[in-house]
N, C-alpha and C positions, 0 to 999 in steps of 0.2 A: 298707342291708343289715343284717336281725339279726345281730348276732356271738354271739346263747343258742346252746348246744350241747345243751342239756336241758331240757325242764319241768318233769322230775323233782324241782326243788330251789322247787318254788313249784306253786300250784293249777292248775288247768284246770278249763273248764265245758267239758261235752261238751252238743249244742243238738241237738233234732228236733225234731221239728212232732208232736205225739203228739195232735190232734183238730182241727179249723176250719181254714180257710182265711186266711192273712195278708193277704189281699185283698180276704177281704169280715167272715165272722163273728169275732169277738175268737179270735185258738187257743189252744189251752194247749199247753205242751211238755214232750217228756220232759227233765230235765235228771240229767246228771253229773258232781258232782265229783267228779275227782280229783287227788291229790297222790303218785304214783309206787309207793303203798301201799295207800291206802283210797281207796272208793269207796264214794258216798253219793248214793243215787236217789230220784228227786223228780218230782211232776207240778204248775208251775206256770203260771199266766198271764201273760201278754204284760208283762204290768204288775210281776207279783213276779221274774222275770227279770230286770228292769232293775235293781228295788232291790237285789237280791243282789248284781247287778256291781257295784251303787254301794259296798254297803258290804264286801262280800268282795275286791272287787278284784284279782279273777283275772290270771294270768300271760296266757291264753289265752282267749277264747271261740272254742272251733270247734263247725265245722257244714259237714256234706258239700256243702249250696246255699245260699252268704248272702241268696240273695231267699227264706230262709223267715224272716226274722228283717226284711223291710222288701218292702214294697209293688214299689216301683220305686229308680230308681235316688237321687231325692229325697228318697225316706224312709230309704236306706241311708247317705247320707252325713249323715244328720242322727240317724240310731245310731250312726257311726263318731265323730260327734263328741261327744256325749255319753257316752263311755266314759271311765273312768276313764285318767288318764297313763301309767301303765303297762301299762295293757291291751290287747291286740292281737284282730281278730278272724282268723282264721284257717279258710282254706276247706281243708280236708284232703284233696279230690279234684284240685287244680288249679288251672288260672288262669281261662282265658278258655272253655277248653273242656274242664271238669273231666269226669273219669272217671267212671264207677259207682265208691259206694263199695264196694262189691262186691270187686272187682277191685283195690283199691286195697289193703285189709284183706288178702284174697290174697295179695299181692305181698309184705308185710311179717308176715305170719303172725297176725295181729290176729282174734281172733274174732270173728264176726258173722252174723248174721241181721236178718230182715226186719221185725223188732218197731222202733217206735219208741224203747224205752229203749235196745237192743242196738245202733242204730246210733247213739243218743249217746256210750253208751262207745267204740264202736268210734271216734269222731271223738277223744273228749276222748283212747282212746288212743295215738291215728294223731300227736295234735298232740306230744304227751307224747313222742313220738320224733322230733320234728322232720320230720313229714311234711306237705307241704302249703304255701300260701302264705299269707303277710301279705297282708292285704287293705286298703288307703290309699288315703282320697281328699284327704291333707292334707301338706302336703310342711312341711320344716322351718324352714320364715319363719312370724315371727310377727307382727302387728300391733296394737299398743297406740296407744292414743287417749286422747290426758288433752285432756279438754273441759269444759266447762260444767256446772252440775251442776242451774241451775235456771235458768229466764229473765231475759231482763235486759229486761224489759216493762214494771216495774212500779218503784215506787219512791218513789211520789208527789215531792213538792217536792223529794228531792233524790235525783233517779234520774241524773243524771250519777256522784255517787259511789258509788252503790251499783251502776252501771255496773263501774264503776273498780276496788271492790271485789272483784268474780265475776272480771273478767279479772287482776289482780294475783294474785287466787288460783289460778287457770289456770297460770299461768307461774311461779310459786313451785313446783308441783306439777309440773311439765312438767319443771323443772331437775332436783327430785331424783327424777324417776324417770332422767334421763341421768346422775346422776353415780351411779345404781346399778349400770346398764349398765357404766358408765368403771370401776369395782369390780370388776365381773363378768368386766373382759376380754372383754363381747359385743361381735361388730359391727353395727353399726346404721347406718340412714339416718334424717334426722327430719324431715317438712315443718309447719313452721310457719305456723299466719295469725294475723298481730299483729291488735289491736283496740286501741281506746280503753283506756290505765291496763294494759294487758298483751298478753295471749294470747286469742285467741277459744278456739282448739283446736290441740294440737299431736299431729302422728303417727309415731310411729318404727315401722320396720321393722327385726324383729329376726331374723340367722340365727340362731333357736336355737328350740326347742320350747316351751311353755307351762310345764311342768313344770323349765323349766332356767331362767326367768327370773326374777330377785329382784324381782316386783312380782306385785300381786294384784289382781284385779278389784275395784273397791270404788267405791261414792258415799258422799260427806263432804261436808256442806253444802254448798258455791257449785262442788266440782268432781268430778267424776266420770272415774273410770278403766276402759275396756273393753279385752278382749283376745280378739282370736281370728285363729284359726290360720287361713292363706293355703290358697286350695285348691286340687287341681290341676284341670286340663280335664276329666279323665276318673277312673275307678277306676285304681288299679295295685296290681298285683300281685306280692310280695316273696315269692322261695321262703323257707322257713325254714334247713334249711340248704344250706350250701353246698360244704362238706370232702368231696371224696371221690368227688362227680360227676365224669363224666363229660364232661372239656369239651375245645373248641377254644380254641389260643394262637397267639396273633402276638406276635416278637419283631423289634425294631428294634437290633440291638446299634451299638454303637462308645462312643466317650468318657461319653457317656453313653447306659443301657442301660435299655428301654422294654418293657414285657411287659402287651398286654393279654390276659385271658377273657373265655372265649364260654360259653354253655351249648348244651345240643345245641337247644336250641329258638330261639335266634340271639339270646337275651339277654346286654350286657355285662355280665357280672359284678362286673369290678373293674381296674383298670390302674393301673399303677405306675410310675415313671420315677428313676431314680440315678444320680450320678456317680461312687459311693463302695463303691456295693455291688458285692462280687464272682459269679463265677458259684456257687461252693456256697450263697451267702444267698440269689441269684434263684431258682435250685431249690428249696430250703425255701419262699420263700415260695408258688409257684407250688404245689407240695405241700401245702400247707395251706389251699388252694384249688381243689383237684379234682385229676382225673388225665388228663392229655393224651392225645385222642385224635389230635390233628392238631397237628403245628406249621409254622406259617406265616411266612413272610416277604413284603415287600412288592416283591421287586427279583429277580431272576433271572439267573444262575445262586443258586442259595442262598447265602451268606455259611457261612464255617467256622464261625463261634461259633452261628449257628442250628444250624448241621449237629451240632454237637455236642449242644447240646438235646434234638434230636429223638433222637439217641442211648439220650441217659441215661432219656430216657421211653419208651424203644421205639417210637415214635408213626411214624404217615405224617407225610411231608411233602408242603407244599403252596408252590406258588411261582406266581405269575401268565405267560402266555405272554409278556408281557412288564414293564419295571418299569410298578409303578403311578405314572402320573403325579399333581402334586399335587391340583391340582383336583377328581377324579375321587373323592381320598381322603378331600377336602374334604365335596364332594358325600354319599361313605357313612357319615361319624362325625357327619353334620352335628345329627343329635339325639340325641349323647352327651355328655357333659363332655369334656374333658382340659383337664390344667394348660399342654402344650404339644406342639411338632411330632412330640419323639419318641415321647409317648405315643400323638399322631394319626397316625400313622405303623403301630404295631404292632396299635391297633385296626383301622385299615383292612388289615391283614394278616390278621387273626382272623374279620374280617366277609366279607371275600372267600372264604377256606376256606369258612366255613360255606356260605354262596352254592352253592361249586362241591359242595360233599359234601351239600346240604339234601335232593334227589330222595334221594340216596341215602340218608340218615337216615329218610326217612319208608315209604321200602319198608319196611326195614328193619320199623319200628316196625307195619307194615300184616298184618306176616306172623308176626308174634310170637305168640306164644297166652299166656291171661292167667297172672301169676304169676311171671315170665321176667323177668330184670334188664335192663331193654333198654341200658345203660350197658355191661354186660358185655359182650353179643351185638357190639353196635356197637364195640365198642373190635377183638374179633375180626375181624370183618368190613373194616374200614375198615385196621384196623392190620396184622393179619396175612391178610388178603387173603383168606379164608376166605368160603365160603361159607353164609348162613343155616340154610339143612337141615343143612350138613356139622357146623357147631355146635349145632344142635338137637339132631344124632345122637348128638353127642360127648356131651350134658351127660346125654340118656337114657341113653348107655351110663353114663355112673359111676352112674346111679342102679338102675340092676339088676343082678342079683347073675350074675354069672360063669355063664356055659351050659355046658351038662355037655358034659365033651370029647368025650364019643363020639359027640355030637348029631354028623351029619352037617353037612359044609359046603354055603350054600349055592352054587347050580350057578353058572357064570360065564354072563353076559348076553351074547347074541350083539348083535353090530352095530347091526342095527336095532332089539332092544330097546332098550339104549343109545340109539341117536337118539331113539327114542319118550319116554323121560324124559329126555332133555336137552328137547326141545320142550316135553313137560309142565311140566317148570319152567317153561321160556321163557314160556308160555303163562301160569302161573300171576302170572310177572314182573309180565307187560306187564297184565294186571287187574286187579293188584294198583298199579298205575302208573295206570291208567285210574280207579279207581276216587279215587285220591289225588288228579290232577285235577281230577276233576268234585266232590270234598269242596272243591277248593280255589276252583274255580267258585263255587261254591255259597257256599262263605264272603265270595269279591267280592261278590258280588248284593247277598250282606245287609249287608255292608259298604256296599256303595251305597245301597240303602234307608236304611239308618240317616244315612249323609252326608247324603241328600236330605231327610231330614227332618230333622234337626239345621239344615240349612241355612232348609227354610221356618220352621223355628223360631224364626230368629234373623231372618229377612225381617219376620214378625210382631211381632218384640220389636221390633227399627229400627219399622216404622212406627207402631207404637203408642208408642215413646219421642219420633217425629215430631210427631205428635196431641199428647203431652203438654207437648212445648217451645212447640208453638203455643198450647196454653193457657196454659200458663204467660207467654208475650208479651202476649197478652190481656187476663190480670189484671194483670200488671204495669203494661200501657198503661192500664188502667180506674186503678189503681192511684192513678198518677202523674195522671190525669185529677180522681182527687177529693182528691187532695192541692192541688192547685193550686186547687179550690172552695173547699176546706175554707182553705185560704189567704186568699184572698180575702176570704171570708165573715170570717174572724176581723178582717181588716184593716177591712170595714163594721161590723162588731161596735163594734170600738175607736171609729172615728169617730161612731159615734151616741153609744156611752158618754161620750164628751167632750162629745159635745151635749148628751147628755142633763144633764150635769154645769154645762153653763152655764143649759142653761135653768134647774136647780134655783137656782143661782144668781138669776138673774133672780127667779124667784117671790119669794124669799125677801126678795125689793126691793121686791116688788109686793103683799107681804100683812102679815097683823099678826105674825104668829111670828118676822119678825125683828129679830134681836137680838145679831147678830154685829159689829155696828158700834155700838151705843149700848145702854142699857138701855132705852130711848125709842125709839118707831119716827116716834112721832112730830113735824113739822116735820120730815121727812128727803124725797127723791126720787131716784129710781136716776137716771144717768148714762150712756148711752153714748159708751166712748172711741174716736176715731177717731185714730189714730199722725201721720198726714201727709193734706193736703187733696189727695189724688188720688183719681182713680176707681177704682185696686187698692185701695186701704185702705177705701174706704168698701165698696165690695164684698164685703173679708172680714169687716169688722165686721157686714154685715147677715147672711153666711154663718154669722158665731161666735153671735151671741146678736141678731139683729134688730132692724130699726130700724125703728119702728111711727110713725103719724100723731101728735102731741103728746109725742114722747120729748123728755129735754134730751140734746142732743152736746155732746160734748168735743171739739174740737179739738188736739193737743196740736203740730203745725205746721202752720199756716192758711197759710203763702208758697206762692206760686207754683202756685195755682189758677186753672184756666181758666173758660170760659162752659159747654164740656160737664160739667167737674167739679163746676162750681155746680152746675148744672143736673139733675146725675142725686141730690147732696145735698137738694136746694130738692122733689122730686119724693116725695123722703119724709114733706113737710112737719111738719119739726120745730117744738115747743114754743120754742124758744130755740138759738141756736148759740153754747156758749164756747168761745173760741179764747185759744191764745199764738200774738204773733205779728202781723203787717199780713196784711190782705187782698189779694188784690189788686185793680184798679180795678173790673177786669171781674164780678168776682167777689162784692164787694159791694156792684157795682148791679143782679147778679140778685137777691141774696136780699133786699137793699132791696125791689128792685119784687114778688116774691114776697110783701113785708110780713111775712118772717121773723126777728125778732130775733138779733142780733148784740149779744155782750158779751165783754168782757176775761174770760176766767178766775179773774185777780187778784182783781175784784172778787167771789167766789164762795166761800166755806169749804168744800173737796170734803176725804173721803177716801177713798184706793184701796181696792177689796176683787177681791185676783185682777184679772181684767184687766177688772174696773168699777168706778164709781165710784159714791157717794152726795153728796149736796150738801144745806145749808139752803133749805127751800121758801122761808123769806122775802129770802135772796142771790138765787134765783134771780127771786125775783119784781120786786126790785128794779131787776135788771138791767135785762128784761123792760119794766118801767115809766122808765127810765133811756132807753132804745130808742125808747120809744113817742114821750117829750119830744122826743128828738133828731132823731127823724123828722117830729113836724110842723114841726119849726122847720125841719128839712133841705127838706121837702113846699115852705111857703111859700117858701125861698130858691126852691126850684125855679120855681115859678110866678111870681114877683117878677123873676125871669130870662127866664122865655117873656114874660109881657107885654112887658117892656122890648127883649125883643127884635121882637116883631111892633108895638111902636111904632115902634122904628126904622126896621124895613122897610116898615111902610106910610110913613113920613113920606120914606125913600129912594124910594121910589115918586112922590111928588106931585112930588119934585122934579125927577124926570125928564121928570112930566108937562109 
């Protein structure tokens, strides 16, 4: 609620549409300032109207219809927020179902006509007395976001801390915009989400306006701060003032004593609740808040301390047929505030009045003719039980001058004239009754149309945010699909890179340019080593760097070899086999019979490069020839052993014979 009593002590822009349409061709406007004195008239465009507000910073922008300053309702909450903090707009004809300005100027003696400049002043000087409503679609929570200020994508070789960086700075920043708040006496709520080395983003909810927080919207390197104001569901609507109307009260008295306002249009006002305050303070304050037309309680027979109230204000009193139960009371404040029971208590006292007095408010207001304080009329009517004409009569007689005495009286109405205008009222009542009905028909419909469509609206937004979560699964599943390639691939990557790393190795055994073992390449031969004489070792050794027809092997433990382990070694047919280590039987009478040499290590001059080896061509030749000796002498043993043996048996034979 504004608590300004004037605009007189600060500017106003008075706003009309003075050429185009705000919905289709760019319009210009008439504008006027004023400041309680001077007036300064203007025809600008859509565009120089904004920067004015920007940099003048008016108390006020009014204007008899705020859809002439925004499209729809989208383009109106996104001017209300672009106004400066202390700027208000302000629709001077009303709320939801504003007046002619017309009639409104009327009512308050405001000059006017039909020109577009004459009804900017006539707004700018409607607002300038506090005539009219605040116009808000932004309630008073605020939301600040200290986040990220740039990506953490990037970084090259050392994107972990430069990760660590952005979010350490997040969260440095996050703290003191809360220990401004903890300075401020704001209250706040703050949802954080850690990250790697800090804060990804952190958000506080603040009750307080933008203009009342000690922090600014700003980006600075790795963090960034945004602010914006919470919004409501809809537009609402703020009278300007409030002193002096005409309203309904509900009072809750005992220990402690509860007083809400109503306005005659069934808006709460304001409610209060004390333990301390006496009744001459509840009257002041209530005074300083309108003037009682009705005072209510929630309990029946009335309570003496209401009864008294309603006294001091002269007011009707209102009382339900029986007490109001709680539920019910629940039910009618249920989209007000209060701090507690007994405030909820005298609002549902205030909202019930209005309830049972509302048809009657609205006759009223049906039968008025323009100009007429309807505040007054209603106070009369309601409070001193009078009748509309009979107050119509009354307020024409003070305004005409005294009839000459000698005029003749007029004649007394017989009977059934009498009847005939008491019907004509009655008649004029019930039409007047009829006709407020079918206005209020007619405002359900459109009230329902607009629900119906607000609602497919929000059917459309759900299935298309449906649509978009399933895309989103989609990518995320393709996502995680090429991350697990791109894995993979990296891990074949690696393994070829290693191959490819031994093959290089290899060549470098196998050609002139090496010279990583000697200055000579000459009399050298590459080596492959085999760890242990089994068929996994010989296997990875031909997987690591291969084992081709005429290589020299290493053995580096030749025990405990089989005929398949020979046999898959002996199938690569090696140059020579050096071993540490016995053979075993089997094992060196495959590669015997293979005619694969077999030699000590020992005897061989090797040395390691990585996981191969090089050796002297003439140790190895040696060996080799060392082999060949031992094998024919091993050869003839063998054959010196078959003759002697098929002597034997042919001579074991004859003597069987």
């Amino acid at each position: 609620m504004s608590t300004r009593t004037s605009a007189l002590d600060a500017v106003v822009f008075g706003v009309d549409i003075q050429s185009g349409d705000v919905r289709g061709d760019s319009p210009s406007y008439a504008l006027v300032e004023y400041d309680g004195e001077d007036l300064e008239r203007d025809v600008v465009t859509g565009r120089k109207l904004r920067r004015l507000i920007e940099s003048v910073e008016p108390a006020i922008v009014a204007t008899d219809n705020m859809y002439e300053l925004a499209a729809d309702k989208d383009e109106l909450v996104h001017f209300l927020g672009s106004l400066p903090a202390e700027t208000m707009l302000v629709q001077v004809t009303g709320a939801e179902k504003p007046e002619p300005l017309s009639r409104v100027a009327k009512r308050h003696g405001i000059p006017y006509s039909k020109e577009p400049m004459a009804e900017a002043e006539a707004a700018a000087r409607l607002a300038a007395h506090n005539v009219g409503h605040e116009v808000s679609a932004f309630t008073d929570t605020t939301e600040v976001k200290v986040s990220r200020g740039r990506s953490t994508g990037k970084g090259g070789w050392s994107a972990d801390r430069y990760t660590r960086r952005i979010h350490g700075s997040v969260k440095r920043r996050a703290r003191e915009v809360e220990s401004a708040f903890e300075r401020a006496n704001l209250e706040y709520d703050v949802e954080i989400r850690e990250a790697y080395g800090g804060y990804a983003n952190a958000v506080f909810t603040v009750e307080a306006r933008p203009q009342d927080i000690p922090v600014s919207r700003n980006r600075s390197g790795d963090v960034r701060v945004e602010i914006e104001r919470e919004r409501r569901d809809g537009i609402e609507f703020r009278p300007l003032a409030k002193r002096h109307d005409h309203v309904v009260i509900g009072i809750d008295p005992g220990t402690t004593t509860a007083v809400s306002i109503v306005s005659l249009e069934g808006e709460v006002l304001d409610v209060f609740s004390s333990r301390t305050t006496d009744t001459a303070a509840v009257i002041e304050w209530i005074v300083e808040r309108g003037r009682p037309i009705v005072v209510a309680a929630d309990v029946t027979p009335m309570p003496e301390t209401v009864e008294k109230f309603r006294r001091s204000f002269d007011a009707a009193g209102w009382t339900p047929e029986r007490d109001l139960p709680i539920d019910e009371k629940q039910h009618r404040t249920r989209e007000h505030p209060y701090d507690d029971d007994h405030q909820r208590d005298a609002m549902a006292a205030a909202l019930y009045a209005f309830d049972a007095h509302e048809d009657q408010f609205d006759r009223i207001d049906a039968r008025l003719p323009p100009g007429i304080d309807r505040g007054e009329i209603t106070a009369r009517v309601v409070a001193g039980e009078e009748s509309v004409e009979a107050v119509l009569r009354d307020l024409e007689d003070d305004d005409e001058p005294e009839a000459d005495s000698t005029q003749p009286e007029p004649r007394e109405l017989t009977a059934e004239e009498r009847r005939i205008r008491d019907l004509e009222r009655q008649v004029d009542r019930l039409q007047s009754h009829v006709s407020t009905l079918e206005g209020r028909l007619e405002d359900r419909d459109d009230r329902i149309a607009d629900l119906e469509g607000e609602l497919e609206a929000t059917r459309r937004k759900e299935r298309k945010e449906v649509r978009r979560n399933r895309e989103v699964t989609r990518y995320r599943r393709t996502a995680e699909r090429l991350e697990y390639e791109r894995d993979e691939a990296r891990e074949t990557v690696a393994e070829l890179e290693e191959k490819i790393e031994r093959m290089k190795a290899l060549w470098k055994l196998d050609h002139s340019n090496f010279s990583d073992v000697s200055a000579k390449k000459e009399g050298l031969v590459p080596v492959k080593v085999i760890e242990q004489f089994t068929k996994d070792a010989v296997r990875e050794a031909n997987e690591q760097y291969g084992i081709a027809p005429g290589d020299v092997v290493y053995l580096r433990d030749a025990s405990g070899a089989g005929r398949s382990t020979a046999e898959s070694l002996a199938e690569f047919e090696p140059r020579v086999v050096l071993k540490d280590g016995g053979l075993s039987e089997i094992a060196d009478t495959i590669l015997f019979d293979r005619e694969i040499p077999v030699g000590p290590a020992a005897d061989v001059a090797m040395q390691e490069v990585d996981e191969l080896a090089v050796a002297r061509e003439d140790d190895v030749e040696a060996v080799i020839d060392d082999w060949y000796d031992r094998a024919r002498e091993r050869k003839k043993r063998r054959k010196t052993a078959m003759v002697d043996r098929l002597i034997s048996e042919h001579r074991a034979g004859d003597n069987e014979a």
